[in-house]
ZAVEXDO-620977 format. One record per residue (C-alpha): residue in three letters; x, y, z. Coordinates in steps of 0.5 Angstrom, whole numbers, padded with zeros to 4 digits, always signed. Layout:
AlaXYZ...
***
This chain:
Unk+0000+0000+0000Unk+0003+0008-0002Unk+0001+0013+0000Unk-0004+0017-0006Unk+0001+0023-0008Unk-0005+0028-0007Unk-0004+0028+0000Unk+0003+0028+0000Unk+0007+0033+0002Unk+0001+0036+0006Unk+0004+0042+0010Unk+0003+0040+0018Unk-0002+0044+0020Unk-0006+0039+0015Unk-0005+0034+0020Unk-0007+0037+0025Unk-0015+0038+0022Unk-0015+0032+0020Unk-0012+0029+0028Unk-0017+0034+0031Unk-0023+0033+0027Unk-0023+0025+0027Unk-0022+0025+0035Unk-0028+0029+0036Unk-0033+0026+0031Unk-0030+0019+0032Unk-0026+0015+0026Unk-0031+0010+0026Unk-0039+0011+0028Unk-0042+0007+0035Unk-0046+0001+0033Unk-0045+0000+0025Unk-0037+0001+0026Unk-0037+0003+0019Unk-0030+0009+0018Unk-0033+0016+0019Unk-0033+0020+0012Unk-0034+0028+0015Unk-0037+0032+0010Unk-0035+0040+0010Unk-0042+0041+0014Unk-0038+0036+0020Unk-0032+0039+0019Unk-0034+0046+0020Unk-0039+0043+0026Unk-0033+0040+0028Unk-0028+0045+0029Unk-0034+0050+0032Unk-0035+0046+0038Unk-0028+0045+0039Unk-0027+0053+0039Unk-0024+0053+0033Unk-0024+0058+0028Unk-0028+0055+0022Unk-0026+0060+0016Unk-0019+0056+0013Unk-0024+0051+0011Unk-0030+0055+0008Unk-0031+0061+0007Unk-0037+0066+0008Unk-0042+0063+0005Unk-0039+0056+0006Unk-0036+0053+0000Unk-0030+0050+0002Unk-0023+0053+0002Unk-0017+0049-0002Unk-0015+0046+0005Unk-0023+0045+0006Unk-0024+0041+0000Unk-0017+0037+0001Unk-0020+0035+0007Unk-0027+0032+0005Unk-0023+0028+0000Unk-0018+0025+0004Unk-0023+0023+0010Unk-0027+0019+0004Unk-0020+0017+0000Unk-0018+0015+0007Unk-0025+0010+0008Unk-0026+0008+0002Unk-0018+0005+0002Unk-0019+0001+0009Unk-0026-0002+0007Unk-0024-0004-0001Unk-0016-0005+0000Unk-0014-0006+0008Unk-0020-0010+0009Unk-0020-0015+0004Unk-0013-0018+0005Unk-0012-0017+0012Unk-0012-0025+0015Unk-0014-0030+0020Unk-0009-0035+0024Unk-0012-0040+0020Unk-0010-0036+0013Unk-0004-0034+0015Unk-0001-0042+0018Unk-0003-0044+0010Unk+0001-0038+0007Unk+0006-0038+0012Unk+0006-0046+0010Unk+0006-0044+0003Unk+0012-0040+0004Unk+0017-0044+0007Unk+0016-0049+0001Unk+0016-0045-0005Unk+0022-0043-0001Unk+0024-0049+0002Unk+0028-0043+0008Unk+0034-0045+0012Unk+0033-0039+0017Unk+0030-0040+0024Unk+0023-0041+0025Unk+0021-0035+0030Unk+0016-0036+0036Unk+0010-0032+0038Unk+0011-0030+0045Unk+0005-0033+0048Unk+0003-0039+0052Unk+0000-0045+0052Unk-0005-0046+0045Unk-0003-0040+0043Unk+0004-0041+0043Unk+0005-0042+0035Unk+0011-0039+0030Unk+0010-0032+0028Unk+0008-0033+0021Unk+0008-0026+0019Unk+0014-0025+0021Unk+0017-0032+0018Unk+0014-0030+0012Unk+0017-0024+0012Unk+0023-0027+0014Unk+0023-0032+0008Unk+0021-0028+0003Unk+0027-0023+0004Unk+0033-0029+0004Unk+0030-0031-0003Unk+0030-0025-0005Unk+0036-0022-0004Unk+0041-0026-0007Unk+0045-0029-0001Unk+0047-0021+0001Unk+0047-0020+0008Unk+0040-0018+0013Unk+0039-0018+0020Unk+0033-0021+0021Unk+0032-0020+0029Unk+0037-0014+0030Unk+0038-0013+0038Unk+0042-0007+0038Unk+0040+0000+0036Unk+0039+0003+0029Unk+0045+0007+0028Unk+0048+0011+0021Unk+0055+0013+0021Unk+0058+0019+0019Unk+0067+0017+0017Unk+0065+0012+0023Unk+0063+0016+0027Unk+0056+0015+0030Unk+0051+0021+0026Unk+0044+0019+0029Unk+0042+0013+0033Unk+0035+0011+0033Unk+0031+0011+0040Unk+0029+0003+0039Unk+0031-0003+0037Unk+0027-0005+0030Unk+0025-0012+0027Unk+0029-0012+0021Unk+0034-0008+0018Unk+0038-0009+0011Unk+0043-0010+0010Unk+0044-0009+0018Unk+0042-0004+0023Unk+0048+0000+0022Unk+0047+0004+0016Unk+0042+0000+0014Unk+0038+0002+0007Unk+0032-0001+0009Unk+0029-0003+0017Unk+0021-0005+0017Unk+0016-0007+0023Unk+0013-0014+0024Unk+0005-0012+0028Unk+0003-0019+0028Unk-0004-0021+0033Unk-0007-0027+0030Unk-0008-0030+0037Unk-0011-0024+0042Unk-0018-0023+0044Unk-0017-0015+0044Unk-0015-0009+0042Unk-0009-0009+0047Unk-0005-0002+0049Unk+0001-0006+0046Unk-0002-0007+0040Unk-0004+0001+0040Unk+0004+0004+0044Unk+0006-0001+0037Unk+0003+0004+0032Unk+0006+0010+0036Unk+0013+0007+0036Unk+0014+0006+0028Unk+0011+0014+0029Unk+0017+0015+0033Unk+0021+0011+0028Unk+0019+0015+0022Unk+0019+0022+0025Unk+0027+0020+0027Unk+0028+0018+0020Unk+0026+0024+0017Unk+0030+0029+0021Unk+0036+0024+0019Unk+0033+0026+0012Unk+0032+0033+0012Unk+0038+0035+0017Unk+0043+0030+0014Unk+0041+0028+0007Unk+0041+0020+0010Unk+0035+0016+0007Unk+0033+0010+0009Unk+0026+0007+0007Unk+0022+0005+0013Unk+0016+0000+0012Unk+0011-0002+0016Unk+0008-0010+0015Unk+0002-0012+0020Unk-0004-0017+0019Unk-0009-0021+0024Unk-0017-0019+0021Unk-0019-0019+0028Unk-0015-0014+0032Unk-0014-0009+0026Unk-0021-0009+0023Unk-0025-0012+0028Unk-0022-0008+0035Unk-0017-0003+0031Unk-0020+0000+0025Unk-0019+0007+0029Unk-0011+0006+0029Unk-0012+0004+0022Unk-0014+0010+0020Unk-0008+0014+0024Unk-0004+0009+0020Unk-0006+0011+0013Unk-0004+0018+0016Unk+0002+0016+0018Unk+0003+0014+0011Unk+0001+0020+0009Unk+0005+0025+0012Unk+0012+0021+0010Unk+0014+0017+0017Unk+0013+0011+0013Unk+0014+0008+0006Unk+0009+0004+0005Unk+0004+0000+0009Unk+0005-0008+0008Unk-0003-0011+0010Unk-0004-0019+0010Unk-0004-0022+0003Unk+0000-0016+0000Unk+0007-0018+0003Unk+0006-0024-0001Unk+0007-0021-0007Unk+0010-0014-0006Unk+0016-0016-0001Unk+0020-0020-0006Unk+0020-0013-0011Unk+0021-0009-0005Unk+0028-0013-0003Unk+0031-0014-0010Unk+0030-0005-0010Unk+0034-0006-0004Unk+0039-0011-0006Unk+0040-0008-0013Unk+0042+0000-0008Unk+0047-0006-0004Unk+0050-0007-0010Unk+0051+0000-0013Unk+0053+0002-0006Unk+0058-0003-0004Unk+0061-0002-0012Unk+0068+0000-0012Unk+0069+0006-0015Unk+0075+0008-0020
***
């Protein structure tokens, strides 16, 4: 999933409409639990009972402003991606067993099969993340990777530390220093709610992403960050909310794209040959 260039490079004050009119009218409406759409009358309605000036989204006679109609078609873009794309390709435990089995055969992957970090029943491989894991190692033409990085994400400058991320990522290529590219895993196949450590997981990419683009803008460094989640019951049926400030996310650049369920089948095999092919084109000694 990218993000649509219409609502890229928006100024942060955009953002701030959009944050402030979804807490108050709510992403998703109680009992149906369809996404909300506001229209400009919601907009206006809303920020007037938040006590906020209403005239750089309509003007007197109320029509919409440019930010206004910038507005309208992003609240219903974002709701139309979540019902029509995130939804459908969003699976269960029972679904990702068989892609995750599919997977290591096609494969036929060495590498270790990671565990959930639950107990009991429940205690099962981590099949987004194997799936994830393998599809990288065929992809990438036997380069190195780093699949479960347990040290802090740092980018150099003539060896010398230049940034050092506040956490520790899920993987990062080729490792987690200088990498050319790092992801998150939020995989929840086997809970029954939608958890405060499901949310902080949103909430620490955001943090990821914020960091990287001050590296971007300050030090000319890119990195590519990805975001790969899946399980149908925690993210649509408890966490739709937090798939809309997900899709913002995206949207305002702190994340590269977005990896939902059946998507990372056939998109993460693309996305690690780019990756291999800038490697190359890094390491190549120069003349």
């Amino acid at each position: 999933m990218k993000p649509d260039p219409r609502f890229l490079n928006q100024p942060k004050h955009f953002w701030a409409n959009v944050r402030s009119i979804s807490q108050h009218v709510g992403y998703t409406a109680r009992g149906t639990g369809q996404i909300r759409v506001p229209d400009l009358g919601t907009i206006v309605k809303a920020l007037g009972e938040l006590e906020l000036r209403v005239g750089h989204v309509a003007d007197e006679v109320g029509a919409p402003t440019t930010l206004g109609g910038c507005l309208v078609a992003y609240f219903a873009y974002r709701a139309d991606l979540l019902n029509k794309f995130i939804e459908p390709r969003l699976m269960n435990a029972e679904q990702a067993a068989k892609a995750f089995a599919r997977v290591q055969k096609q494969t036929r992957s060495k590498l270790p099969i990671p565990m959930n970090k639950q107990k009991g029943d429940k205690k099962k491989p981590a099949y987004l993340t194997a799936v994830v894991n393998m599809l990288i190692d065929a992809s990438i033409g036997g380069l190195p990777c780093d699949y479960d990085p347990r040290e802090l994400t740092t980018f150099t400058h003539m060896g010398a530390p230049l940034r050092t991320l506040a956490r520790r990522i899920d993987g990062a290529f080729p490792s987690a220093v200088n990498p050319i590219a790092v992801w998150e895993i939020k995989e929840y196949y086997h809970t029954t709610t939608f958890g405060s450590r499901v949310a902080d997981g949103v909430y620490e990419t955001l943090l990821d992403g914020m960091e990287l683009e001050e590296l971007r803008r300050s030090e000319k460094v890119d990195c590519r960050h990805y975001l790969m989640i899946d399980a149908h019951y925690t993210w649509w049926d408890c966490g739709r909310s937090y798939l809309c400030r997900i899709v913002d996310m995206l949207h305002m650049g702190y994340v590269d794209e977005v990896l939902v369920g059946t998507e990372i089948l056939h998109r993460l095999p693309a996305l690690a040959k780019e990756w291999a092919a800038l490697y190359r084109a890094r390491e190549k000694p120069r003349d």
